[in-house]
Phi, psi and omega in degrees: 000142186296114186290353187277328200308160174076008171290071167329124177303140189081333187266059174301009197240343207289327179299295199315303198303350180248359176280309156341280178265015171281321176328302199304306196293357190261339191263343176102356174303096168302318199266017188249354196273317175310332174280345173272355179241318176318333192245002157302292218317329177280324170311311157326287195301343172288345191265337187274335187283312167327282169325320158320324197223349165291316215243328159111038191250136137294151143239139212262185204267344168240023162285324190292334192292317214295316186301343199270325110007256225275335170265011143296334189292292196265033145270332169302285186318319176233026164301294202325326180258352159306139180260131169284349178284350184293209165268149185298180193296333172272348200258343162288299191243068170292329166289330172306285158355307215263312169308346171265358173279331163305298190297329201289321162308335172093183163291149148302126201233141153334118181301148161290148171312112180287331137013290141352286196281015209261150186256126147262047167202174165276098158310163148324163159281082187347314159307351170258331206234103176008101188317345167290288073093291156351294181270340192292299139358285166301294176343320195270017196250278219254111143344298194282329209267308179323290200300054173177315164316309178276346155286340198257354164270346181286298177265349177229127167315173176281348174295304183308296177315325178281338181281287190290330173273022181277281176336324179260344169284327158308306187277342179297344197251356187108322226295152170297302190231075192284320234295306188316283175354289217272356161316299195301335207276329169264350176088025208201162153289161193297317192303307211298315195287320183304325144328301219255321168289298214297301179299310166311335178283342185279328194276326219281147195247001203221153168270135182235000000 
């Protein structure tokens, strides 16, 4: 692979300048990770928007912004095994890079049966009552819902679990940005809840 792609023209320095500061973040300087995405970020977004529209997905600008964030995070996070002599840092780790637009999408899933879905009682309103609360609830009705209760019990605390099915109840309502949403709601950051979707959907046995 061409160590230049993502290269702006004309910006021949850029590779020593970013050998730099990969240098700082390998030394433990935290504050060097703005500086690896101030000089990242257009590559990022080409690579992360391409992939994006390669798969037939939108992402609004400032989710793509938020993705750009985060795989700086992880060109920080595993720079220790990057070479300066190589391909630059996206272009080293492009496939890492290209997997967050899959996760920021989720799996593609099956429709449920509906069958399933038919309630013989009246649940909560998701606005009253805790999306755990909910499934725990459903679970003793319905199959599909019994099947995704024993996994995320399997694989998650009731905190992880209440974090991700937040999430998916946000984006299932439009909102744009649940990362914010379910932050405010825990007391955490938008990066942190995004962590927390990403690691339980990875851990999770089912497509969701």
């Amino acid at each position: 692979m061409n160590p230049d792609r993502h290269q702006p023209p004309g910006d021949g320095d850029l590779p020593a300048r970013v050998a730099v500061v990969m240098a700082r973040l390998a030394a433990g300087d935290g504050d060097a990770l703005w500086d690896l995405h101030a000089m990242a970020a257009p590559a990022l977004t080409r690579i992360l928007r391409g992939e994006a529209r390669r798969i037939d997905v939108r992402i609004d600008d400032e989710d793509l912004f938020d993705l750009t964030i985060d795989a700086a995070i992880d060109l920080a996070k595993y720079g220790r095994a990057w070479k300066a002599d190589g391909a630059l840092p996206w272009v080293w780790a492009h496939r890492r890079i290209v997997a967050l637009v899959h996760t920021y999408i989720g799996t593609f899933a099956r429709p449920l049966d509906e069958t399933h879905l038919y309630i013989e009682a009246p649940l909560p309103a998701p606005h009253l009552a805790p999306p755990r609360q909910v499934l725990r609830e459903a679970a003793e009705r319905h199959p599909s819902a019994r099947r995704l209760e024993e996994q995320l019990t399997a694989v998650a605390n009731d905190r992880a679990a209440a974090i991700w099915l937040g999430v998916l109840i946000e984006k299932a309502g439009g909102n744009r940005a649940p990362s914010v949403t379910i932050a405010l709601d825990h007391g955490m950051q938008p990066a942190a809840v995004r962590k927390v979707v990403q690691r339980v959907t990875g851990r999770l046995d089912i497509a969701v």
